[in-house]
C-alpha positions in Angstrom: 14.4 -41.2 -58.2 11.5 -39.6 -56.9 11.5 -36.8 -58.2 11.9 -36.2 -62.4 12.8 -32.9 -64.2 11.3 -31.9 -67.4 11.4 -29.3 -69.8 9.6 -26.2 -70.7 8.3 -28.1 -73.7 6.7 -31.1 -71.8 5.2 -28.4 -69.8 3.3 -26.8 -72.6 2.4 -29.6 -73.9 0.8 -30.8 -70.8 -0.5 -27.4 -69.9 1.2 -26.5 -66.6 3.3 -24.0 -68.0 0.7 -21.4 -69.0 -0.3 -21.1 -65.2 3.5 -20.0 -64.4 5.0 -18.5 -67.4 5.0 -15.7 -69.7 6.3 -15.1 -73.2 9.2 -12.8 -74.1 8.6 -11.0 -77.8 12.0 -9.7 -79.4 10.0 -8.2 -81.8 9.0 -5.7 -78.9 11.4 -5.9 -76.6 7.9 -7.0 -74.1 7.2 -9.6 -71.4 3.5 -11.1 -72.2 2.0 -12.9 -69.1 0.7 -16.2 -70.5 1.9 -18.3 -73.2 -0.7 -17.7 -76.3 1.8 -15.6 -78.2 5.1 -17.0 -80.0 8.5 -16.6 -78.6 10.9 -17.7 -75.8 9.0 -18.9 -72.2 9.9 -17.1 -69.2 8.7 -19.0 -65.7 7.8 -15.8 -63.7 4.4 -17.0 -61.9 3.0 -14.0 -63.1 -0.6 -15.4 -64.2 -0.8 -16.8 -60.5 0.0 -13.1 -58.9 -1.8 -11.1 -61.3 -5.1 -13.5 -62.0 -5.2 -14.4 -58.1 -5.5 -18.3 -59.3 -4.5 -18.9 -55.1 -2.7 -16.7 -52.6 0.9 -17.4 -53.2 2.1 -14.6 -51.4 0.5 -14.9 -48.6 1.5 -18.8 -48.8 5.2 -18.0 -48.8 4.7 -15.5 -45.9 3.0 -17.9 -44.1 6.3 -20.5 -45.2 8.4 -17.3 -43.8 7.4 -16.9 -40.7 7.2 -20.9 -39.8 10.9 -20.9 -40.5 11.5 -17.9 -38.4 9.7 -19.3 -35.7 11.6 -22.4 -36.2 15.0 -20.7 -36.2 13.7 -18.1 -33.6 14.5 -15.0 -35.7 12.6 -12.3 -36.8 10.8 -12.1 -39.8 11.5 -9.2 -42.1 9.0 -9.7 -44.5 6.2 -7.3 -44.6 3.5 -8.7 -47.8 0.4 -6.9 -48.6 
């Protein structure tokens, strides 16, 4: 198999996670990007959009309109 699926708490471990999740608090009902506080991890790639680590949007626009080309459609997608 080449590729292998983990979970969330290999992740951690290893460190990927806190680039792509945040932590959901019960206790206030709140969505924390990063994962330095206690409770359940939510992948929402909110440290890459917020913190700017790399363009991601403008990656997956870029992605969008190869595959539009590709199909010949249109691309509806208007990113900032």
């Amino acid at each position: 198999m080449l590729v292998k699926s983990f979970g969330l708490e290999t992740a951690e471990e290893d460190g990927t996670l806190q680039y792509v999740a945040s932590t959901y608090s019960a206790e206030n009902d709140a969505l924390y990007d990063g994962t330095s506080r206690s409770g359940l991890r939510v992948v929402s790639f909110a440290p890459i959009l917020r913190n700017k680590i790399f363009p991601l949007p403008h990656i997956l626009e870029l992605l969008l309109d190869m595959g539009s080309w590709g199909w010949a459609l249109p691309s509806r997608w208007n990113l900032p």
